[in-house]
N, C-alpha and C positions, 0 to 999 in steps of 0.2 A: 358545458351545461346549457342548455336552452330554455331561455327564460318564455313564460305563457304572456302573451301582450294580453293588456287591456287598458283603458284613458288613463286611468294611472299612472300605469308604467311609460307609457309613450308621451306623457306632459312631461316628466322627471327627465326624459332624453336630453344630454348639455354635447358641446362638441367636445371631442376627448383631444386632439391634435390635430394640429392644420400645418399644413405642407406649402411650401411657397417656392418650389423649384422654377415651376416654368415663369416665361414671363409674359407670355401672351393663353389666352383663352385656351382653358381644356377643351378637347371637343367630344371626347368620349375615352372610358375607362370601365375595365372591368375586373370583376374578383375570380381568381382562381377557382375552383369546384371544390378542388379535396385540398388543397394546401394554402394556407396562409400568406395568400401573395395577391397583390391588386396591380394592376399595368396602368398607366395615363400616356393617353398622346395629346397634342396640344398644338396649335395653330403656329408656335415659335419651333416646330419640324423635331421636336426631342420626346422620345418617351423616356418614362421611368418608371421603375419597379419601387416595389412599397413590401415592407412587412409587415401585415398588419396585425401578428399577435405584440411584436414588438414595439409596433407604432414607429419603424424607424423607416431613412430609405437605402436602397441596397447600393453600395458602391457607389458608381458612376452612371452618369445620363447614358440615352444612345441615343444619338443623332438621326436623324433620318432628313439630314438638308433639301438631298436632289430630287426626292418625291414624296415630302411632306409626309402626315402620319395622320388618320383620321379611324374611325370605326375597327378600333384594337380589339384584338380579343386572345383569348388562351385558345391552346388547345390543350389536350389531354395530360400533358407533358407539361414540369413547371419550367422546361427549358426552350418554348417553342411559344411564338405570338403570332396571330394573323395580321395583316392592318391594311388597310386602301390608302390609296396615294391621293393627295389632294391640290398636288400644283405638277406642271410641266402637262404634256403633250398626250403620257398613256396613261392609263387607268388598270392597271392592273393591281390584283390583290398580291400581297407579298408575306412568305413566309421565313420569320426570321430565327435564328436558332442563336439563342443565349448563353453563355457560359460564363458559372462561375457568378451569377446574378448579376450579371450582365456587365460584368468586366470588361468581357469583348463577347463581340456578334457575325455572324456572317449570314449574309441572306441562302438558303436553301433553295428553294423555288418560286418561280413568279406563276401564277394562274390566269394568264393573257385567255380574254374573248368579249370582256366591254369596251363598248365603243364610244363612253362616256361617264363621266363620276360615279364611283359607285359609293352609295349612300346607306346598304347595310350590310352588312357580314356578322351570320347567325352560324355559331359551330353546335353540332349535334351532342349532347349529352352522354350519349351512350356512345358511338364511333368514332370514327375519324371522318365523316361526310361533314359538310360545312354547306351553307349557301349562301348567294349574294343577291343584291339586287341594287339596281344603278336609273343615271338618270336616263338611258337608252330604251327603257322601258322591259327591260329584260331580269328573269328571273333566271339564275345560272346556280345548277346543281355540283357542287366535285368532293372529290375525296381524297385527301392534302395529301396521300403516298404519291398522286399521279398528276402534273400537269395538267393534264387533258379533261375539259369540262365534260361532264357526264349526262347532262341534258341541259335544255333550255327551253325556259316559259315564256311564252313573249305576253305581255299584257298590254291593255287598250292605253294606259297611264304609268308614270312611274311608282313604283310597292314598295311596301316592306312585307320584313318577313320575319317567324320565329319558330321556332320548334317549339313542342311540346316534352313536359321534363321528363319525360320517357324515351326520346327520340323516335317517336313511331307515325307522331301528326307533324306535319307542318303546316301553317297560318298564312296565308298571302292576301295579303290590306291592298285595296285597290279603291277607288274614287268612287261617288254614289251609295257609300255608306257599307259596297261589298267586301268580304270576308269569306275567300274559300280555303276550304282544308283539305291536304292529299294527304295520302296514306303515303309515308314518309318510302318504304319499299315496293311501292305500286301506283308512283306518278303519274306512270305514263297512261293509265286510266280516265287520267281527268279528277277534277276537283270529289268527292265522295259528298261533301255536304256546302253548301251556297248560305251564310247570314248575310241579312240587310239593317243594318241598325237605323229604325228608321227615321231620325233625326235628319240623317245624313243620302236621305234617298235621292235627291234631286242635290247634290252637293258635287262640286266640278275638283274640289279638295281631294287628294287620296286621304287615307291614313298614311300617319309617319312615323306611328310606333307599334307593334304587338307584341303582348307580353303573356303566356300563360302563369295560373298559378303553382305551384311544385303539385298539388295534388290532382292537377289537372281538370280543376271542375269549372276554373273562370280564365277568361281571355278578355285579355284590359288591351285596350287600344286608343290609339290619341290622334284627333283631325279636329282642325278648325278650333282649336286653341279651347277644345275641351276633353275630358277624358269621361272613356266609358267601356263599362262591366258587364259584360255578358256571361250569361251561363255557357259553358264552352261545349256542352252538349245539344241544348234545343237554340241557342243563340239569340235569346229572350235580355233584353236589354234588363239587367238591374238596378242600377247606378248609373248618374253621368252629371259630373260637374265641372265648371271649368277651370281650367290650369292656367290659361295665359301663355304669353309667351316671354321671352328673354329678353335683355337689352339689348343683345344682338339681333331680337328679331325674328328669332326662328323660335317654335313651339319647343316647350320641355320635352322629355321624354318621363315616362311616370313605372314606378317596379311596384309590386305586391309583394306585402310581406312574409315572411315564409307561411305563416299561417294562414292567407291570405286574405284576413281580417283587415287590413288595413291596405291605403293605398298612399305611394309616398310620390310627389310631383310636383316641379316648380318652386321648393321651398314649404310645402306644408305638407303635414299626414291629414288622410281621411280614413275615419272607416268606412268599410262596406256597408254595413250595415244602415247606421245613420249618420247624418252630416255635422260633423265637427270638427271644426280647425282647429288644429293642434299648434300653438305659435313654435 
């Protein structure tokens, strides 16, 4: 059942369960698409699976000691996880193959071609294409059947990136407030449409987060420790308020809610529409 948000409903939000597995810093986690399953990786080298109609967690950890776990994600499969390494020597993305909810695991394939931290991994909605982006300044295309990187964007800075819930656009956040979009099957074209949000025009900052909304009409993005709403069509700034950053130091990352009425980041919801913090 999908409930219709409004201030009402989203004051009444309380925590339903809290999970205290890891023991160092999550650093990022994400929800399954079609099944009931959330992943966490975490700064103490372990992810775990979650169920979250049951609110429980599945079995046991899985380790990831010898190259860290950072920028998790599903793919299509609830038996398959992507994730970047965040300590030792290489930076490759690593695709892990779960069984049995993760009982046991064995790595499948590694996607070697950055040549320094890689700081986002966006899997495509619709296929099995995925993309990364790192602190090499590089935007790397693949498609998790095949090792072999499929293209490469070099940009002026280091990006983020995301796709669109269709899998047909993708978003590349780059410093100066820029935001361009490729046709997710005809990259090699070049960008189709260039935004400048222009808060952020003379800013040496990239963005370090892009989110579109499921219906595809706004594209929420995060630099310099504020968050801001564009229309994902004309790239006309609607919204932008600040988020702050973490005790660690590093800026939140901020989602839209399905409806994408609201924006949720840092510890408080905003709507889109008008400004009110939700405690």
């Amino acid at each position: 059942m999908q409930v219709a948000l409004n201030d009402e409903v989203v004051r009444g939000f309380k925590c339903g369960r809290v999970f205290k597995d890891n023991t160092q810093q999550i650093n990022s986690l994400d929800f399954h698409r079609t099944a009931d399953l959330l992943v966490t990786a975490s700064h103490d080298d372990v992810l775990y699976l979650y169920d979250t109609a049951q609110g429980t967690r599945l079995l046991t950890e899985v380790p990831s000691r010898k190259y860290g776990a950072q920028n998790v994600v599903w793919t299509h499969s609830t038996e398959q996880i992507l994730f970047a390494s965040n300590k030792g020597p290489e930076h490759d993305v690593r695709l892990l193959s779960l069984e049995s909810g993760g009982a046991s695991s064995r790595f499948v394939t590694y996607f070697k071609g950055h040549t320094a931290r890689v700081t986002k991994v966006a899997f495509n909605p619709k296929n099995d294409t995925f993309i990364t982006a790192a602190q090499d300044k590089e935007v790397r295309l693949w498609d998790v059947r095949s090792p072999q990187c499929q293209a490469v964007l070099t940009c002026p800075c280091q990006a983020t990136v995301a796709y669109d819930q269709q899998g047909l656009v993708f978003a590349v956040g780059l410093d100066n407030g820029l935001i361009k979009l490729f046709d997710a099957g005809n990259y090699d074209s070049g960008p189709f449409e260039t935004f400048t949000v222009p808060d952020l025009r003379n800013s040496p900052v990239p963005f370090t987060h892009l989110s579109f909304s499921n219906d595809g009409k706004l594209l929420l993005g995060v630099a310099e420790g504020r968050a801001f709403v564009l229309d994902a069509f004309t790239g006309s700034l609607l919204r932008s308020f600040p988020n702050g950053v973490t005790e660690a130091g590093a800026a939140p990352e901020a989602s839209l809610s399905y409806d994408g009425q609201y924006v949720l980041s840092g510890g408080i919801l905003l709507p889109v529409a008008t400004l009110l913090i939700v405690a």
